[in-house]
Backbone as CSV, one residue per row, in Angstrom:
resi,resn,N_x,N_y,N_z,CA_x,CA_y,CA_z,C_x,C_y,C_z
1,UNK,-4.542,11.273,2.881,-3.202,10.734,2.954,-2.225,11.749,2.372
2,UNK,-1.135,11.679,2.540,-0.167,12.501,2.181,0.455,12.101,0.842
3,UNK,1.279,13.049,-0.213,1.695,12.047,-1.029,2.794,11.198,-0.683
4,UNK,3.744,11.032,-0.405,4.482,10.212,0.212,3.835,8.395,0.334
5,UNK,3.177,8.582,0.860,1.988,7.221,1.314,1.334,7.054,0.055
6,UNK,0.499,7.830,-0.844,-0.258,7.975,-1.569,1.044,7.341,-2.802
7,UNK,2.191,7.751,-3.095,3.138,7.363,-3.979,3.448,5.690,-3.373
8,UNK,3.612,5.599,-2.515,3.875,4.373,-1.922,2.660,3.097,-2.096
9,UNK,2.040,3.489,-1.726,0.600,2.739,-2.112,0.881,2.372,-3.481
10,UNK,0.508,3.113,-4.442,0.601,3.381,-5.799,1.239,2.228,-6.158
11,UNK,2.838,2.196,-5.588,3.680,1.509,-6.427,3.931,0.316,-5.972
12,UNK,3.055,0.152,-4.945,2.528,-1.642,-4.420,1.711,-1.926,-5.117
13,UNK,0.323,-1.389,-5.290,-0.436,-1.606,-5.782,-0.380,-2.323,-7.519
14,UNK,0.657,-1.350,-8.185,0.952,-1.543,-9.169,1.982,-3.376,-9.090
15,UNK,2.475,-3.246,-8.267,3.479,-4.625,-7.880,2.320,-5.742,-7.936
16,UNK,1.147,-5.771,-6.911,0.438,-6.884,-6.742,-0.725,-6.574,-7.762
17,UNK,-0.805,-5.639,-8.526,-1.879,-5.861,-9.888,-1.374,-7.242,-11.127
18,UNK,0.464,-6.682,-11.106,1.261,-7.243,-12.538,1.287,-8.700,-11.997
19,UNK,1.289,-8.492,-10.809,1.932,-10.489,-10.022,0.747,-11.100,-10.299
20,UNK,-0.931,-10.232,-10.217,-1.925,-11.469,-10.430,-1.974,-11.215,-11.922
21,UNK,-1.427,-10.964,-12.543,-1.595,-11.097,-14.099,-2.266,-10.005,-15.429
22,UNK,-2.030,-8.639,-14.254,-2.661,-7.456,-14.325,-4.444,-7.665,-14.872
23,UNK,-5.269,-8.422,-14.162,-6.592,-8.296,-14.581,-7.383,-6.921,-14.245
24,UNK,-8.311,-6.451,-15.646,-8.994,-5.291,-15.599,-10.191,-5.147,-14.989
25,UNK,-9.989,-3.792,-14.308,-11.033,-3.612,-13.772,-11.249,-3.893,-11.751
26,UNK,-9.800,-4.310,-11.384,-10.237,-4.460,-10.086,-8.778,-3.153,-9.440
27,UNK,-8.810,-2.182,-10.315,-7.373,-0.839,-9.155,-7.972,-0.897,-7.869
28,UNK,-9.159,-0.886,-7.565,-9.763,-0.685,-6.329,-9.018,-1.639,-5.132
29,UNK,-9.428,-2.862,-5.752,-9.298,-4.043,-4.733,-7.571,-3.989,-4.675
30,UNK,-6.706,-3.754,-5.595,-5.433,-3.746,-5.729,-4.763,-2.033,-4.765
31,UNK,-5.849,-1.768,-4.547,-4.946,-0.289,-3.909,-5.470,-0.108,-2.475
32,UNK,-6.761,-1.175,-2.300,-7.149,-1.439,-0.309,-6.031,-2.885,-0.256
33,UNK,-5.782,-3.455,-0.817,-4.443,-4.443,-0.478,-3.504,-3.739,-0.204
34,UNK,-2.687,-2.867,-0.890,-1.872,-2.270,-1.009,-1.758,-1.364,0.399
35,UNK,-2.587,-0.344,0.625,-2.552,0.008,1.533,-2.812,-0.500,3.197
36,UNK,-3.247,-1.596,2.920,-3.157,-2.895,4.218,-2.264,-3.218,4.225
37,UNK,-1.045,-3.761,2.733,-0.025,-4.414,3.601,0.821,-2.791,4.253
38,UNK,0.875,-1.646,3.557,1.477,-0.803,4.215,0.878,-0.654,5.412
39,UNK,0.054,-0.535,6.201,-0.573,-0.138,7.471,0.333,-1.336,8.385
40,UNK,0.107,-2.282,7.939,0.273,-3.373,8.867,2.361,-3.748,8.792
41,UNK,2.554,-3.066,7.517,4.126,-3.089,7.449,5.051,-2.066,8.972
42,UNK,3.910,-0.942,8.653,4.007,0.432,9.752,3.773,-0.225,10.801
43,UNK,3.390,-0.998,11.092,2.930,-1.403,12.942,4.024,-1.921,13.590
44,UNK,4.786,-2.842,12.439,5.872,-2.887,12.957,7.477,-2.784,12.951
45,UNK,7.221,-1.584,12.307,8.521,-0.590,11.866,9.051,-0.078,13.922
46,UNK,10.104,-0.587,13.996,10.638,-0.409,15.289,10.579,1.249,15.263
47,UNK,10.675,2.128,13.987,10.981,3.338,13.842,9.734,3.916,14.363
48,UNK,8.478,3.340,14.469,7.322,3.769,14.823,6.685,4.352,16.037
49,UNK,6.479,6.168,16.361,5.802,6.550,17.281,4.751,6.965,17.085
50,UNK,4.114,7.634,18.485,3.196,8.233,18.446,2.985,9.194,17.248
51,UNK,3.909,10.229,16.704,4.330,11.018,15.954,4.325,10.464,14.499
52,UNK,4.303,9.378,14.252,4.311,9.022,13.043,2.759,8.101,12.362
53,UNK,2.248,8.130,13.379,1.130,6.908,13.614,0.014,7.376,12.182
């Protein structure tokens, strides 16, 4: 991933760790969320081409 994405992730991840009450021990599960809701945010970004995919 690029950093851009990689910063972005990050600072979701960090969003939906603090909302469940920051429990230890799961960054993992908090940073494949994170990067799902971004994938699936991107699908439907009207801004979205081939070029950006």
């Amino acid at each position: 991933m690029n950093r851009r994405i990689d910063e972005a992730v990050a600072v979701r991840a960090y969003q939906l760790w603090e909302q469940a009450g920051m429990p230890k021990g799961r960054d993992e599960e908090f940073w494949q969320l994170a990067e799902q809701e971004l994938r699936n945010e991107d699908k439907s970004s009207p801004l979205r081409t081939p070029d950006t995919l």
